[in-house]
C-alpha positions in Angstrom: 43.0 -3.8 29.5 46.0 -2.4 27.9 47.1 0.7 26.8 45.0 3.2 24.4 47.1 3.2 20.9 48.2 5.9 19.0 45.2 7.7 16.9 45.2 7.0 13.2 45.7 9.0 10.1 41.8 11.3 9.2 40.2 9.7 6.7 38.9 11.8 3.1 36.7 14.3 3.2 33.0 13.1 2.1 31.2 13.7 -1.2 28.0 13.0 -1.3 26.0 15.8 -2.4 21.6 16.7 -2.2 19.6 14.0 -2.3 16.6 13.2 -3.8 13.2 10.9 -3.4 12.6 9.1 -6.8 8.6 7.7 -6.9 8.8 4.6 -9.0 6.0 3.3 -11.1 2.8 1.8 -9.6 2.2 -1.8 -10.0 -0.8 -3.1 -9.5 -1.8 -6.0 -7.5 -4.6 -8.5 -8.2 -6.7 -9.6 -5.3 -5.1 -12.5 -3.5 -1.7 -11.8 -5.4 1.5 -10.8 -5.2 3.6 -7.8 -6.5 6.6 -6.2 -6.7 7.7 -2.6 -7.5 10.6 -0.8 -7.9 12.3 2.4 -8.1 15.6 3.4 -9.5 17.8 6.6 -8.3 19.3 8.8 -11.4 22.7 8.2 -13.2 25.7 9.2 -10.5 23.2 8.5 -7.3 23.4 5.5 -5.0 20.2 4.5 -3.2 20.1 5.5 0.9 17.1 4.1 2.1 13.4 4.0 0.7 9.9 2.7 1.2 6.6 2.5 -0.2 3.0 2.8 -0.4 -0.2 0.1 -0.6 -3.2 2.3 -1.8 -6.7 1.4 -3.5 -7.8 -1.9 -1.2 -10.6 -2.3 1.4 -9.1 -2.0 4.9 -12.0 -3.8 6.8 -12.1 -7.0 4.1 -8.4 -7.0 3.0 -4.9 -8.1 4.5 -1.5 -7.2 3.2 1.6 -9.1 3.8 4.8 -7.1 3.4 6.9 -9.7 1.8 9.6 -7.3 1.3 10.7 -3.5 1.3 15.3 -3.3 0.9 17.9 -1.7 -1.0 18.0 -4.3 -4.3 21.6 -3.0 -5.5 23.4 0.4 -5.1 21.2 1.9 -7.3 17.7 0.7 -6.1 14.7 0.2 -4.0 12.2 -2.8 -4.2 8.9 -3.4 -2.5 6.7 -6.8 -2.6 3.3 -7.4 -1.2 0.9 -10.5 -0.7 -2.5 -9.6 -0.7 -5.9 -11.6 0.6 -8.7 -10.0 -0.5 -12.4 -10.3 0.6 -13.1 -7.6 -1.1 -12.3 -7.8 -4.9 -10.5 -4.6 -5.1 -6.6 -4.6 -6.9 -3.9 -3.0 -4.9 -1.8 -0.1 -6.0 1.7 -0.4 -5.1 4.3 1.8 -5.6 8.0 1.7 -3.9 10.1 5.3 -3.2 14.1 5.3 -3.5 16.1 8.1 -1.4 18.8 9.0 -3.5 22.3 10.8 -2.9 25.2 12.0 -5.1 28.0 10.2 -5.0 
C-alpha cells in the first residue's frame, strides 16, 4: 500500500430543496391481467424514490406478481402488476413518486 494522497478540492454546495410525495392516478387491473401506473413529480423536481399500492382484490383467492416498481426517467415513478384471480374482483393500482427540488 502506498502513500495516502493529497485531499482534493470541496465539491459545491447542494441544492435540492423540500420534497414532496406526488399520488399518481389509479389504474385498474382486470382479473388475471396486467397493469401499469405511473406517477410524475412537478415541473423543476427530479424523482428520489417511490412505490405503490395494490388495493380492491381478494387476499385468500388472489395472487399479485410485482412485475415492476423503479424510477422510469428523472422525472418519474412506474409500477406494474400481474394478477391471477379466483376471485373475479379488478385490482386498483396506483404508484407514488418522492419528489425533490432541484
Amino acid at each position: 500500500t502506498g502513500a495516502t494522497g493529497a485531499t482534493g478540492a470541496t465539491g459545491p454546495a447542494g441544492s435540492v430543496s423540500g420534497y414532496e410525495r406526488i399520488t399518481g392516478s389509479p389504474t385498474s387491473v382486470a382479473p388475471n391481467g396486467t397493469g401499469t401506473a405511473t406517477a410524475t413529480c412537478s415541473a423543476g423536481e427530479r424523482v428520489v424514490g417511490g412505490g405503490f399500492t395494490a388495493t380492491g382484490f381478494d387476499k385468500d383467492a388472489e395472487l399479485i406478481d410485482i412485475t415492476g416498481s423503479y424510477a422510469s426517467s428523472d422525472t418519474q415513478w412506474t409500477a406494474s402488476i400481474a394478477t391471477s384471480s379466483g376471485s373475479g374482483l379488478s385490482t386498483t393500482l396506483t404508484a407514488y413518486a418522492i419528489c425533490v427540488g432541484i
